[in-house]
N, CA, C and O of each residue as an XYZ file, in Angstrom:
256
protein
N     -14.298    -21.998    -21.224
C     -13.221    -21.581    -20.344
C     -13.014    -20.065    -20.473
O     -12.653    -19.601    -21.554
N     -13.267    -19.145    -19.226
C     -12.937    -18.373    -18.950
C     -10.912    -17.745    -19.520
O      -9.932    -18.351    -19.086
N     -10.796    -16.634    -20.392
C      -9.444    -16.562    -20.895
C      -9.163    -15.720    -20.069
O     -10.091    -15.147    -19.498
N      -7.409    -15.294    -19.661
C      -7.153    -14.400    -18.600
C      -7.301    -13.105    -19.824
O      -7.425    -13.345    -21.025
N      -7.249    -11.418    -19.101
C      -6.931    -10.880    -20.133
C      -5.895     -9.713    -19.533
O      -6.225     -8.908    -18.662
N      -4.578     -9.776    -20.165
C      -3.981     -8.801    -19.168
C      -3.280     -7.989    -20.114
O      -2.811     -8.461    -21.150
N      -3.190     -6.727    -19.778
C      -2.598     -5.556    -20.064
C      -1.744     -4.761    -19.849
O      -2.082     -4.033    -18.915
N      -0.728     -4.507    -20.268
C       0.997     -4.213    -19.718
C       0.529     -2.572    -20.235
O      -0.472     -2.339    -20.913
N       1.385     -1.663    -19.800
C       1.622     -0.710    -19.665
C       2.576     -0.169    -19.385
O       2.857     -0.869    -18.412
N       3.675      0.831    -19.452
C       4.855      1.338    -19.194
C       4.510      2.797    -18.140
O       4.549      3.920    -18.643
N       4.279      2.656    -17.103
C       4.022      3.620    -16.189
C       4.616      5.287    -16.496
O       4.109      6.338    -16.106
N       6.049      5.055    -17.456
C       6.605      6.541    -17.726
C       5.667      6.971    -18.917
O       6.025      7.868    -19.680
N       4.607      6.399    -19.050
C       4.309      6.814    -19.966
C       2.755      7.589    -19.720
O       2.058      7.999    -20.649
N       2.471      7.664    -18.576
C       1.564      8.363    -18.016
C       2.055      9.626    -17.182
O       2.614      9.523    -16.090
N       1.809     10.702    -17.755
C       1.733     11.981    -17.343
C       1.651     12.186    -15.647
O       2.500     12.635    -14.877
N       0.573     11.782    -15.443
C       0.095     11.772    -13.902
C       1.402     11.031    -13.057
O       1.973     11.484    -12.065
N       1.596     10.144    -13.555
C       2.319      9.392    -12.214
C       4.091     10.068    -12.672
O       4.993     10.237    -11.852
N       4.173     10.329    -14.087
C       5.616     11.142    -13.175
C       5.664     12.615    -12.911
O       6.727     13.234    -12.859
N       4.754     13.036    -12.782
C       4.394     14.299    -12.189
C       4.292     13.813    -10.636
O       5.198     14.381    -10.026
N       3.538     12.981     -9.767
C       3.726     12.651     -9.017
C       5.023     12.218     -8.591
O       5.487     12.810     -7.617
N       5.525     11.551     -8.977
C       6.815     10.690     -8.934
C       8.283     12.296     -8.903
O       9.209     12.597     -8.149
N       7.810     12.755     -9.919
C       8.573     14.240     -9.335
C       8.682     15.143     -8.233
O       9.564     15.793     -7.672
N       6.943     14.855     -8.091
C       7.096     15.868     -6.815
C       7.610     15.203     -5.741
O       8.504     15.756     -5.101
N       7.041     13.637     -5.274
C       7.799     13.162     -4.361
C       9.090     13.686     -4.077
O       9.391     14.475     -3.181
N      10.037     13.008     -5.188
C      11.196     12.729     -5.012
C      12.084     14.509     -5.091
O      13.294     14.651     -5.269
N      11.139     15.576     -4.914
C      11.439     16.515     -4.836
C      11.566     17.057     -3.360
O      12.237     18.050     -3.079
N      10.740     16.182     -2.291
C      10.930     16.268     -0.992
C      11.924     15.449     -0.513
O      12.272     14.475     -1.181
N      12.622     15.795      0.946
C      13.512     15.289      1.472
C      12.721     14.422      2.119
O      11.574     14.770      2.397
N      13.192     13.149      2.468
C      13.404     11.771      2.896
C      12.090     12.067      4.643
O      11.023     11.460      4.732
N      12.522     12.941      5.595
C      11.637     13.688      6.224
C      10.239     13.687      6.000
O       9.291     13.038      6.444
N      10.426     14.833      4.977
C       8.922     15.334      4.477
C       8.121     13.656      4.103
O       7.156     13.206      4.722
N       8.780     13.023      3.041
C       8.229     11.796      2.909
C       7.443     10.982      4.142
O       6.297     10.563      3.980
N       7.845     10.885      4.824
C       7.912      9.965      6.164
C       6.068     10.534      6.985
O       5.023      9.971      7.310
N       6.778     12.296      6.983
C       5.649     12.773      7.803
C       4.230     12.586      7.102
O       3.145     12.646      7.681
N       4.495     12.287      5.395
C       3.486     12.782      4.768
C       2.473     10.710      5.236
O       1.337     10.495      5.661
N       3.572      9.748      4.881
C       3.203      8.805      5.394
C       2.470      8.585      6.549
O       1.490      7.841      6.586
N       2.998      9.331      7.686
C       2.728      9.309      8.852
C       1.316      9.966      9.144
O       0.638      9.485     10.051
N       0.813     11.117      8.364
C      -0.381     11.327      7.995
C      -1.464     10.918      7.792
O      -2.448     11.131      8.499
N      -1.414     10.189      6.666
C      -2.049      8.888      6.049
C      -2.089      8.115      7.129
O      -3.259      7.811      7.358
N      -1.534      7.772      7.704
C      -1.801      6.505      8.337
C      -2.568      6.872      9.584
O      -3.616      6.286      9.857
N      -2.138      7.700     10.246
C      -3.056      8.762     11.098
C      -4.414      8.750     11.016
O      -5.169      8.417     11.930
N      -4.773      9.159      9.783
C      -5.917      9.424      9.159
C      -6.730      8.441      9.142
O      -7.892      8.703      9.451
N      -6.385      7.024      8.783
C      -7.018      5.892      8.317
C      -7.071      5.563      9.601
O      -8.221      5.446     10.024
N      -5.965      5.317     10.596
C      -5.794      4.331     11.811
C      -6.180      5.056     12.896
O      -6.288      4.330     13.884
N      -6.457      6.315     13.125
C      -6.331      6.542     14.281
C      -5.038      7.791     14.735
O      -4.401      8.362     13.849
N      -4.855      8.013     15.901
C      -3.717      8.764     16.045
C      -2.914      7.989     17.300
O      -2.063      8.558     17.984
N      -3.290      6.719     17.468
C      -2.438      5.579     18.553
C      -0.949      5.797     17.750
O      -0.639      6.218     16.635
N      -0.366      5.397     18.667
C       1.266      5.895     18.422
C       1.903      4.701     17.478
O       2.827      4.660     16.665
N       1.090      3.890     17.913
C       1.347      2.377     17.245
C       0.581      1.773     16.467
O      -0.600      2.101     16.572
N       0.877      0.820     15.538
C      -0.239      0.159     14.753
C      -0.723     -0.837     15.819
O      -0.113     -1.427     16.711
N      -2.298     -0.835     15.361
C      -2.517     -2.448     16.424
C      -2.330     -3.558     15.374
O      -2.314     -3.469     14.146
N      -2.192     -4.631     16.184
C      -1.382     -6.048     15.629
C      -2.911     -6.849     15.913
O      -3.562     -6.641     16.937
N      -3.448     -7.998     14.583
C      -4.494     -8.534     14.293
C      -4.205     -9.692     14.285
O      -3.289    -10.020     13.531
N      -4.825    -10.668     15.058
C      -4.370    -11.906     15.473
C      -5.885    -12.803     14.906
O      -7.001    -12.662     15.405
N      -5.651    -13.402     14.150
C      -6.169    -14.531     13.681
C      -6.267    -15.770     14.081
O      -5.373    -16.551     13.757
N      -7.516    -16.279     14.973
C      -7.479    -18.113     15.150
C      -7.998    -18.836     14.152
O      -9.185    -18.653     13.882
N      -7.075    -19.995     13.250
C      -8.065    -20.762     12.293
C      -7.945    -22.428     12.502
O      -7.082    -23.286     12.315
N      -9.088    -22.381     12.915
C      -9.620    -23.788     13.419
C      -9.283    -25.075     12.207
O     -10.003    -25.091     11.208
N      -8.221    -26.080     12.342
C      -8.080    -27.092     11.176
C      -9.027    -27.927     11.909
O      -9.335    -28.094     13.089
N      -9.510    -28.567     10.328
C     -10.455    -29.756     10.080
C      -9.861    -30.887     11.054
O      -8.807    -30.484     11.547
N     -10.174    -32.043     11.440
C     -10.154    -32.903     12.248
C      -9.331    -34.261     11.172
O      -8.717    -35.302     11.407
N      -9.743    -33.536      9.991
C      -9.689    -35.180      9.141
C      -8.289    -34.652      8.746
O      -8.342    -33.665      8.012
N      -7.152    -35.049      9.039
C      -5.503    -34.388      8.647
C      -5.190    -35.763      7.883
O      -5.157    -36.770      8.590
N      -4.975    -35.894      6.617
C      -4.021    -36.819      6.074
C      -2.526    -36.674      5.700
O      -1.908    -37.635      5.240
């Protein structure tokens, strides 16, 4: 049998992420948004909107 193996960590305890976590929260609510809005830009496209992904899943015949 495969054992799980998991590892906890306390995130303040990495340098990087509250240096990040500073600078964020060093921008106004705005800046946040646009920087989001970026990103998503980037990945998606520059459509004004997200497109919406519609899934058909065919059930088995045998329903008990």
């Amino acid at each position: 049998m495969i054992q799980k193996v998991i590892k906890k960590a306390n995130l303040r305890d990495f340098a990087e992420v509250r240096e990040n976590l500073s600078y964020w929260l060093s921008k106004s609510p705005e800046e946040r948004v646009e920087a989001v809005e970026y990103l998503r830009r980037t990945m998606h496209g520059s459509s004004a909107r997200l497109q919406r992904t519609a899934r058909v899943i065919q059930r088995s015949q045998n329903r008990e």
